[in-house]
C-alpha positions, -999 to 999 in steps of 0.1 A, spaced: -74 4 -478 -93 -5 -445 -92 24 -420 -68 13 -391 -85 8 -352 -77 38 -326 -55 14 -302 -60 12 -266 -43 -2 -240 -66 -24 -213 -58 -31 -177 -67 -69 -179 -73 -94 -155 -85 -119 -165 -117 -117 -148 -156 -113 -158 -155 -78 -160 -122 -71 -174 -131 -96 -205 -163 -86 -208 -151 -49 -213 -126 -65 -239 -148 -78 -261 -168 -48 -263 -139 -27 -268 -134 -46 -295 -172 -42 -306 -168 -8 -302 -141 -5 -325 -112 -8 -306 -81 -26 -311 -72 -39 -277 -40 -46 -261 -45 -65 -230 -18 -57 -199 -17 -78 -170 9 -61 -142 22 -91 -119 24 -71 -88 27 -104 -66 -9 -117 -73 -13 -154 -52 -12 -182 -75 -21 -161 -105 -15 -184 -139 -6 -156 -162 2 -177 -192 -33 -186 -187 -46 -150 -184 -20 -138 -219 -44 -172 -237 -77 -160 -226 -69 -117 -235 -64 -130 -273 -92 -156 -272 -114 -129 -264 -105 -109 -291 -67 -90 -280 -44 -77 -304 -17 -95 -276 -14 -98 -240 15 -85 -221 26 -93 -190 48 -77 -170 68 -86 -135 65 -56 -118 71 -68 -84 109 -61 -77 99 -23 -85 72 -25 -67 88 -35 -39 120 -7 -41 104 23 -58 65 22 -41 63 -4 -10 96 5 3 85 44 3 53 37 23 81 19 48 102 49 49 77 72 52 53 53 80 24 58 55 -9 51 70 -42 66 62 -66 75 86 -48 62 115 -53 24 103 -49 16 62 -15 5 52 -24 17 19 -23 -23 -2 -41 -14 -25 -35 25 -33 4 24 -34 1 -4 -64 -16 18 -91 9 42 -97 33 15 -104 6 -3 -128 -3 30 -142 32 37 -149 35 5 -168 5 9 -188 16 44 -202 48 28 -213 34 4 -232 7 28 -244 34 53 -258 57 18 -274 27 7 -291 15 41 -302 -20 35 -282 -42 69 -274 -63 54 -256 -63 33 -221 -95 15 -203 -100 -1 -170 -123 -21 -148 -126 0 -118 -161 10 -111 -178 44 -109 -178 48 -71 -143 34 -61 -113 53 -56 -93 33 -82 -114 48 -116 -98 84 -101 -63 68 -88 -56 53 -126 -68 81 -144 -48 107 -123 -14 86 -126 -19 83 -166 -27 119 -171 2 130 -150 25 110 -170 10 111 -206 -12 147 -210 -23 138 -239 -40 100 -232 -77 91 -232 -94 71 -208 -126 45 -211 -140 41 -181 -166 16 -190 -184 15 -157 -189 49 -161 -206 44 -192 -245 49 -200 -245 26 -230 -222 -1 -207 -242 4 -176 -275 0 -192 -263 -31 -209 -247 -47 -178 -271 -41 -145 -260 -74 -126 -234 -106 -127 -261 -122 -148 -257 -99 -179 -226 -100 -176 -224 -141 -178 -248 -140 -204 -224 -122 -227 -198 -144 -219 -217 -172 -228 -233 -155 -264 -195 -150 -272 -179 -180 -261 -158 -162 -237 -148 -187 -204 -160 -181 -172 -142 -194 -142 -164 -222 -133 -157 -220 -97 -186 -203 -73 -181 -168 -64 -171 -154 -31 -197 -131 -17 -172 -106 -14 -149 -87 -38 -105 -94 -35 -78 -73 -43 -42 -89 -43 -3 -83 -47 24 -87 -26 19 -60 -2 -15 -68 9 -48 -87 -3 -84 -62 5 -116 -75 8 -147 -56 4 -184 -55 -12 -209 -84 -13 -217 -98 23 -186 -68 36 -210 -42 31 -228 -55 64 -204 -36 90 -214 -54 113 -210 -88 99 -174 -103 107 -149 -117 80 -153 -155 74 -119 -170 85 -113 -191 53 -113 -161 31 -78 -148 41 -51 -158 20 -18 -144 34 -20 -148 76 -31 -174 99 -58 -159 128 -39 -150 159 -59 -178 177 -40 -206 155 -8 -192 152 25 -211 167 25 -214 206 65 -212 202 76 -172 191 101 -165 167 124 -135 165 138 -116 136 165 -88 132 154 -64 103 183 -41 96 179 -6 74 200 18 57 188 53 57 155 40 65 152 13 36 152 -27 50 186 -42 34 187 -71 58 162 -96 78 180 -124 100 154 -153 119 179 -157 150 154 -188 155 164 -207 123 190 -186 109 172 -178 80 191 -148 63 173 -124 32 193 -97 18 171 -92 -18 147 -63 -15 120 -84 -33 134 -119 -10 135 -97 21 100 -83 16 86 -115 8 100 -135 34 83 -102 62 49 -112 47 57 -153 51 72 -153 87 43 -120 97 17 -140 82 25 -176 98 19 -156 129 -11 -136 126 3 -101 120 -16 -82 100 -51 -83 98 -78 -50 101 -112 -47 94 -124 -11 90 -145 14 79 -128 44 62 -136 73 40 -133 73 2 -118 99 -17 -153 103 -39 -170 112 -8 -185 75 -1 -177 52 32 -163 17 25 -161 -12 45 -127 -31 38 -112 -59 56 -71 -65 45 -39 -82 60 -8 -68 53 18 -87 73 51 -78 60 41 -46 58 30 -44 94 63 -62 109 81 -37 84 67 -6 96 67 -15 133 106 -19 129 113 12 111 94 37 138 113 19 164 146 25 149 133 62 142 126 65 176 167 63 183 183 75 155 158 110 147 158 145 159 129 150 181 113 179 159 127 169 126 97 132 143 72 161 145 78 173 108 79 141 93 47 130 112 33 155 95 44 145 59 39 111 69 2 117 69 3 141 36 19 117 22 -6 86 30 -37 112 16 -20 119 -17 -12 82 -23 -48 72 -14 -66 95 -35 -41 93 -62 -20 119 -63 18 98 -64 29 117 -94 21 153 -86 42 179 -75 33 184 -42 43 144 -37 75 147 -50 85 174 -27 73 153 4 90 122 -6 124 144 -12 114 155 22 114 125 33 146 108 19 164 139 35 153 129 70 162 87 65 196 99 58 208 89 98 180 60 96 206 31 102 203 2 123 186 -26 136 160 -36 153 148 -71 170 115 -81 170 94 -109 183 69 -122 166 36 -138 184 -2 -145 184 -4 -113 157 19 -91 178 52 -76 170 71 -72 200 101 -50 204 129 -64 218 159 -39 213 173 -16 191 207 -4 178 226 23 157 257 37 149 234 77 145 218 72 176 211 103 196 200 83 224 229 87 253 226 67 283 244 90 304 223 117 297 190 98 299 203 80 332 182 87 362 214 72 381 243 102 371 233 133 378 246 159 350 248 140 316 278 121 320 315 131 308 301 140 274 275 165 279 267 196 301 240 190 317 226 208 350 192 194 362 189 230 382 185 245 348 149 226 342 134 256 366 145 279 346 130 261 316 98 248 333 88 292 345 94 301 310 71 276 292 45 284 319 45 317 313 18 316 286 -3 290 309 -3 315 333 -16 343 309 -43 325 296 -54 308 333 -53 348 341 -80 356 311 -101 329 321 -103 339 355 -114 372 346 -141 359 323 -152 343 357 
């Protein structure tokens, strides 16, 4: 009786070096199951990726729709949170690989797989971001990391190996020419980086972006939306130009990146700091994100306590470096995002935005939690209306305490003097 294959489970693409890797998985002794996640992937034919993962030599294929999850459980956190890392990245690509990870250890455990592989390279944050998901969630799994091995690397130095391989196996190769520059896609955003990208100072060609128009060629005539949340989550998007009404998370999301993207919201180009230690030049758009976002801190700004802001600034950027160097399923994250969801609770509203020439302008905003009073904030009523006690003659008071310390210190550095 033939000794059976260890199974492993293979994040697949469908792509050079995802079926290059399959086939010598399966050289290696392997018995490969192929999963494909459809996280919102543009024009991806995945009946045509499922025929090409068991041409090559795949036990099956599966495919899974991930993208109503990936919308509520992942995307919608990033939202609620404000998640941005390092001031600029909206975090595209980094907030989709626990939500494939998760997938792929499902499978792994239905099909009684030990082992997973990937395609992420040796000096990318992804090889760490997969690996750290799977072992969170399944202990006991192995990884292949084929970029990260001798025997693979010395094998496959350039494109040109790798084609060669394809074509001593008869595997197919996209016959299209190549971009110069790598692409990473779903729904939430599409990256660009490597090939000509690694010239910092060479600018994005125009016709590689897939999901906005430039600001320079978007409408001359503005449109305006009203995105409404519940306890910080979007439940509701209304285009008072059209009357276009979403109420589906996945729908609402996906109409933000259309109506974002006709007018040129969302595009960056930037330099920013691996978790490996390496810099990397990406360029991305994130449209729906970026109207999404820009909406929810304005409502914030209404309906939240002014230190409870200051704490959740703070968790806000925790949380963007744990989901960027892969940490979504660690302890430490699940007591942020708890965090979190505590302080969304009064996070209701709306808020109207224009959209323009890849701006987001804020138009107004409303809440049944508001804290803002316009009595109090009035400059035209002189206490704080019939509501609150308020003496301006108290600030005095208030203004000689908090300058006590100032005057301490401008004391010590007059004697030093």
């Amino acid at each position: 009786m033939a000794e059976s294959k260890p199974k492993l489970v293979l994040a697949y693409s469908g792509g050079l070096d995802t079926s290059v890797i399959l086939k010598w998985l399966c050289e290696k002794g392997f018995e490969v199951i192929a999963f494909c996640a459809n996280v919102g992937q543009h024009e991806e034919d995945f009946s045509a990726v499922k025929a090409k993962a068991v041409a090559v030599g795949a036990t099956k294929c599966i495919v899974t729709d991930l993208r109503k999850e990936f919308v509520t459980d992942y995307v919608f956190d990033c939202i609620k949170s404000n998640a941005i890392y390092e001031g600029r990245y909206l975090l595209g690509t980094s907030i989709a690989r626990p939500c494939i990870a998760k997938e792929m250890i499902r499978i792994a455990t239905e099909e009684g797989a030990s082992y997973i592989a990937h395609g992420a390279t040796g000096k990318g944050n992804d090889q760490v971001r997969f690996e750290m998901c799977a072992q969170a969630l399944s202990p006991t799994i192995q990884c292949v990391a084929p970029w990260r091995d001798a025997e693979f690397i010395e094998s496959f130095k350039g494109r040109s190996d790798l084609l060669a391989y394809c074509e001593k196996h008869g595997i197919p190769v996209d016959a299209k020419p190549k971009a110069n520059y790598s692409v990473d896609e779903n729904l939430f955003h599409t990256s660009y980086e490597s090939g000509q990208l690694e010239d910092a100072a060479c600018g994005p060609d125009e016709s590689m972006f897939k999901m906005t128009v430039s600001p320079q060629r978007a409408p001359e005539t503005s449109e305006t939306v009203v995105i409404e949340f519940n306890k910080g989550i979007p439940v509701k998007i209304t285009n008072k130009t059209d009357g276009t009404v979403k109420t589906d998370p996945l729908e609402i999301f996906l109409y933000c990146n259309m109506i974002a993207g006709k007018h040129g919201i969302g595009r960056i180009d930037i330099v920013e700091n691996r978790f490996v230690g390496i810099k990397s030049r990406g360029v991305y758009e994130t449209p729906g994100g970026t109207l999404l976002r820009a909406a929810h801190m304005d409502l914030e700004g209404i309906c939240m306590d002014r230190e409870v802001k200051r704490i959740t600034e703070g968790l806000s950027n925790e949380f963007a470096r744990l989901c960027y160097y892969g940490f979504w399923f660690a302890p430490e994250m699940e007591l942020i995002r708890h965090s979190l969801d505590f302080s969304q609770r009064d996070v209701i509203g709306h808020v109207e935005i224009e959209l323009y020439k890849g701006t987001c302008i804020i138009k107004g905003r409303s809440s049944p939690k508001a804290l803002y009073n316009a009595d109090l904030a009035s400059m035209d009523i002189e206490g704080g209306g019939d509501a609150f006690d308020y003496n301006p003659a108290d600030a005095q008071g208030f203004i000689r305490i908090n300058a006590v310390r100032l005057k301490t210190y401008a004391a010590l550095r007059a004697k030093d003097n």
